[in-house]
C-alpha beads as a LAMMPS data file, in Angstrom:
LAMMPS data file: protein, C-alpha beads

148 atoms
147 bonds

1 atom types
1 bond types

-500.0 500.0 xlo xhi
-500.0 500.0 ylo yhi
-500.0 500.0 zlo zhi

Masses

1 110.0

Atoms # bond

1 1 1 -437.306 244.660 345.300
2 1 1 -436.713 245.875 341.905
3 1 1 -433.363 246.995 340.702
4 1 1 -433.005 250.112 339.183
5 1 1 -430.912 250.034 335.723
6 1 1 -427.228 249.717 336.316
7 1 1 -425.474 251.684 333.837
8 1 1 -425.659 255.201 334.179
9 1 1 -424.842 255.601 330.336
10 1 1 -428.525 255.313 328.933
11 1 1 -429.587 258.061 327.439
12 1 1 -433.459 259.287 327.284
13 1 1 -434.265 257.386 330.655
14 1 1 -436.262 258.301 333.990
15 1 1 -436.744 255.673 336.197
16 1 1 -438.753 254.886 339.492
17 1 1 -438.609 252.365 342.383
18 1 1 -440.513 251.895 345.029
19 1 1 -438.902 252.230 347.868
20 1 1 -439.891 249.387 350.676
21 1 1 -441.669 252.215 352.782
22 1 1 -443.961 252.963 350.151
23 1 1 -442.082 256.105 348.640
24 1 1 -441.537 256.702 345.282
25 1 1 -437.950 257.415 344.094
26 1 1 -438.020 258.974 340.394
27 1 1 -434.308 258.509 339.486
28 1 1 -433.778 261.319 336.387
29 1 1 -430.310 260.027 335.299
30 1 1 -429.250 262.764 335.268
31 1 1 -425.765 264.499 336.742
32 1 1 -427.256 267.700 337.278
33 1 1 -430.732 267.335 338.352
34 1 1 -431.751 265.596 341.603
35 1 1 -433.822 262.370 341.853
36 1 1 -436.776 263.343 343.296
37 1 1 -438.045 261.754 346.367
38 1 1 -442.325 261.655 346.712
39 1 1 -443.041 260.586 350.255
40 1 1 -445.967 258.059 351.291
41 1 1 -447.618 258.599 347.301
42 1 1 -450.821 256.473 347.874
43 1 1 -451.726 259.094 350.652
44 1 1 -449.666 262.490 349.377
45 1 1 -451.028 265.184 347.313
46 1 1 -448.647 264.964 344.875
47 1 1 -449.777 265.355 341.322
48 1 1 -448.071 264.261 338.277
49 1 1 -449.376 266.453 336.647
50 1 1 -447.249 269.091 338.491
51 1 1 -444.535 267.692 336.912
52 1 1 -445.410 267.767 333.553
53 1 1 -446.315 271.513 333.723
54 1 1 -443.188 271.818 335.244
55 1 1 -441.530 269.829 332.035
56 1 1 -443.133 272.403 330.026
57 1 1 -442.107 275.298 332.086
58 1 1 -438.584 274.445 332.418
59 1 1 -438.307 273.928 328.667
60 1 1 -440.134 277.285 327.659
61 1 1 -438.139 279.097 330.266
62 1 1 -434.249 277.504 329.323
63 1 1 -435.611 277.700 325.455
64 1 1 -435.998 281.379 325.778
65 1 1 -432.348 281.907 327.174
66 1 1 -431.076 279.601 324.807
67 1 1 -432.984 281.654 321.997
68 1 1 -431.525 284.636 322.952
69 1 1 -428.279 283.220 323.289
70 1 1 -427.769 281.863 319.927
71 1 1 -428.924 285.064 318.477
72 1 1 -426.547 287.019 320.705
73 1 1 -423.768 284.720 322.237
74 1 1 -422.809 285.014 325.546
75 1 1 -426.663 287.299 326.077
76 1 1 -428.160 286.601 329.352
77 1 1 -431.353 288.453 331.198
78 1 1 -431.128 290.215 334.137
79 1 1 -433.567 287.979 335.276
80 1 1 -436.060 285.560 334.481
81 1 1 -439.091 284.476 336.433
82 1 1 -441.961 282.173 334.795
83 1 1 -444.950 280.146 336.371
84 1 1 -447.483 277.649 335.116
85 1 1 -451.330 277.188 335.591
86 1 1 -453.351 274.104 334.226
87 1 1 -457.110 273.413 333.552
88 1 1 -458.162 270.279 334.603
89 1 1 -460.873 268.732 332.349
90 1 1 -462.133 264.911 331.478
91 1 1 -461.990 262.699 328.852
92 1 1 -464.962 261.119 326.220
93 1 1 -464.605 258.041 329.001
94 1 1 -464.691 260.323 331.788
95 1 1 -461.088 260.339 333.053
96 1 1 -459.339 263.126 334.347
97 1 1 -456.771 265.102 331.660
98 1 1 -455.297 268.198 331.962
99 1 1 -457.094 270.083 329.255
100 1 1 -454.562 273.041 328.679
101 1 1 -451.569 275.008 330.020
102 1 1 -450.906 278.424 330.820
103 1 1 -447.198 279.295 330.682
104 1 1 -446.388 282.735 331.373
105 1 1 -442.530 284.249 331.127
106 1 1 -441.224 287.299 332.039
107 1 1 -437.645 288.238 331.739
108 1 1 -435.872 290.871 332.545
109 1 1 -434.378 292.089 329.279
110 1 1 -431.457 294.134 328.896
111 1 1 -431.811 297.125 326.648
112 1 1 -429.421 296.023 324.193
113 1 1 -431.122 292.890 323.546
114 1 1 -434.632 294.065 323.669
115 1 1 -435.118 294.071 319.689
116 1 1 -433.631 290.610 319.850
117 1 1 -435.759 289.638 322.580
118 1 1 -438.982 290.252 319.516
119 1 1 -437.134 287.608 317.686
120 1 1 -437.643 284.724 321.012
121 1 1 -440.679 285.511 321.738
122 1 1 -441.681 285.260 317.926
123 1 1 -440.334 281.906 317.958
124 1 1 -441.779 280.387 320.407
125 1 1 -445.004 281.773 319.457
126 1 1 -444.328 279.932 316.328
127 1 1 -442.391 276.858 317.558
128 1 1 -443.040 277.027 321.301
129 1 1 -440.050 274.273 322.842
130 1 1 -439.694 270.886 322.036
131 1 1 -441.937 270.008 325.289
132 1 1 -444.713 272.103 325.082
133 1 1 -445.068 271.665 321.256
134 1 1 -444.876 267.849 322.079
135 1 1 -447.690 268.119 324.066
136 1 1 -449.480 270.314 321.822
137 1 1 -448.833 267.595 319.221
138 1 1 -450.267 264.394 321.403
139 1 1 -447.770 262.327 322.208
140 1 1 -447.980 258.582 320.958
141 1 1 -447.164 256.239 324.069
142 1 1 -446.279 251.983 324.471
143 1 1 -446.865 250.792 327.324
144 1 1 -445.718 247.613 328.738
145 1 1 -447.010 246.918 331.973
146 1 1 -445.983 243.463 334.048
147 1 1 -445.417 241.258 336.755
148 1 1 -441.695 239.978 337.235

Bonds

1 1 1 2
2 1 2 3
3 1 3 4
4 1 4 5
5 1 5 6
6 1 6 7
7 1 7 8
8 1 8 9
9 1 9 10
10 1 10 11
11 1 11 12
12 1 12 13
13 1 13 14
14 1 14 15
15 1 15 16
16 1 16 17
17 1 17 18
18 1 18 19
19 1 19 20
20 1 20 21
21 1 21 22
22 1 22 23
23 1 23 24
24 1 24 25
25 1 25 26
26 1 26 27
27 1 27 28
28 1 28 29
29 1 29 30
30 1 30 31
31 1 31 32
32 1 32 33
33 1 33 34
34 1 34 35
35 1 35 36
36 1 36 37
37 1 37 38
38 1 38 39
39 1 39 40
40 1 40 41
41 1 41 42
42 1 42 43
43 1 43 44
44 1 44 45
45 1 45 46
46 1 46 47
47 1 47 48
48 1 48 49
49 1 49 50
50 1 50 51
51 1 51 52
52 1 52 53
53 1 53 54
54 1 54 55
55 1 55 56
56 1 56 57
57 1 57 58
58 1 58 59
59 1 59 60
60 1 60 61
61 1 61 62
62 1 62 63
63 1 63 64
64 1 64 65
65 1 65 66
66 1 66 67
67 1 67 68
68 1 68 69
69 1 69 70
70 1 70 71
71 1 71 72
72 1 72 73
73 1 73 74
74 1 74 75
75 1 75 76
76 1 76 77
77 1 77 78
78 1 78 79
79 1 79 80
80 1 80 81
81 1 81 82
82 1 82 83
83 1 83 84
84 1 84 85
85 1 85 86
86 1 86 87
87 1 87 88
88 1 88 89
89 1 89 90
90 1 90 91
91 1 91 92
92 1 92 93
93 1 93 94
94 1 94 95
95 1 95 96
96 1 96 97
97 1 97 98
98 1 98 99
99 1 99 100
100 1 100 101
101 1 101 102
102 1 102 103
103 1 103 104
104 1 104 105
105 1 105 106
106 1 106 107
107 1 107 108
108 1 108 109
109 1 109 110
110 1 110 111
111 1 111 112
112 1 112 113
113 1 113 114
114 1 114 115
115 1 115 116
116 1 116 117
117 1 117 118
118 1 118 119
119 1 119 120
120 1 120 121
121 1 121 122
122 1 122 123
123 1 123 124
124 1 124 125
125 1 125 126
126 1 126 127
127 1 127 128
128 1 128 129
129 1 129 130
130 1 130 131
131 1 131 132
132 1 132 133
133 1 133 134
134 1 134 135
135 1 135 136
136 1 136 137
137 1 137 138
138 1 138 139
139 1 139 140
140 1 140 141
141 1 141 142
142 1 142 143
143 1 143 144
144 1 144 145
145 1 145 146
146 1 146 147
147 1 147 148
């Protein structure tokens, strides 16, 4: 079995195991976000790419509070509710991609921010968050795949 990394200090890690049953344990590093646990993954109908729209809706959502906040400290919505729809496409080789993402945000704005709200949705029309506009970008990957 393969151990996962012992020191908890690494930053800019996620890290997954196999678990002897066949799950998949993603291990996020992460004090306040749960490992997540994918049951039986050869036979489940979990997607990854559920959780990269979900990297990109997380981001866009928190972005927009922190947007507002640093414009008005201490600001906060009433409420916040966002989702996230993908087109699936292929490649040139014929592989499966996820051509695009739809993120859509709605917050509850107070009144007295509502002219400041202009100003975060502006910039992320602009700028969109770092993960989205990462994507939008093309990431470059290394990969280094092998047998111990």
């Amino acid at each position: 079995m393969v151990e996962m990394t012992e020191s908890k200090e690494k930053k800019n890690i996620v890290e997954l195991m196999q678990l002897e049953n066949g799950d998949f344990l993603i291990d996020f590093n992460n004090k306040d976000m749960s490992n997540l646990l994918i049951h039986d993954w050869l036979n489940s109908d979990f997607s990854c790419r559920t959780l990269m729209a979900a990297a990109a809706l997380c981001c866009t959502s928190g972005s927009t509070l922190y947007e507002l906040n640093i414009r008005k400290p201490g600001a906060k919505y009433n409420g916040l509710k966002s989702s996230v729809t993908w087109k699936n496409g292929v490649d040139e080789k014929g592989r499966n991609i996820v051509e695009s993402l739809d993120i859509k945000v709605k917050a509850d704005v107070p009144d007295e921010y509502r002219e400041v709200f202009k100003e975060v949705v502006m910039e992320h029309e602009e700028n969109m968050c770092f993960v989205a506009r990462s994507l939008a970008r093309g990431l470059k990957i290394k990969m280094d795949i092998s047998s111990t």
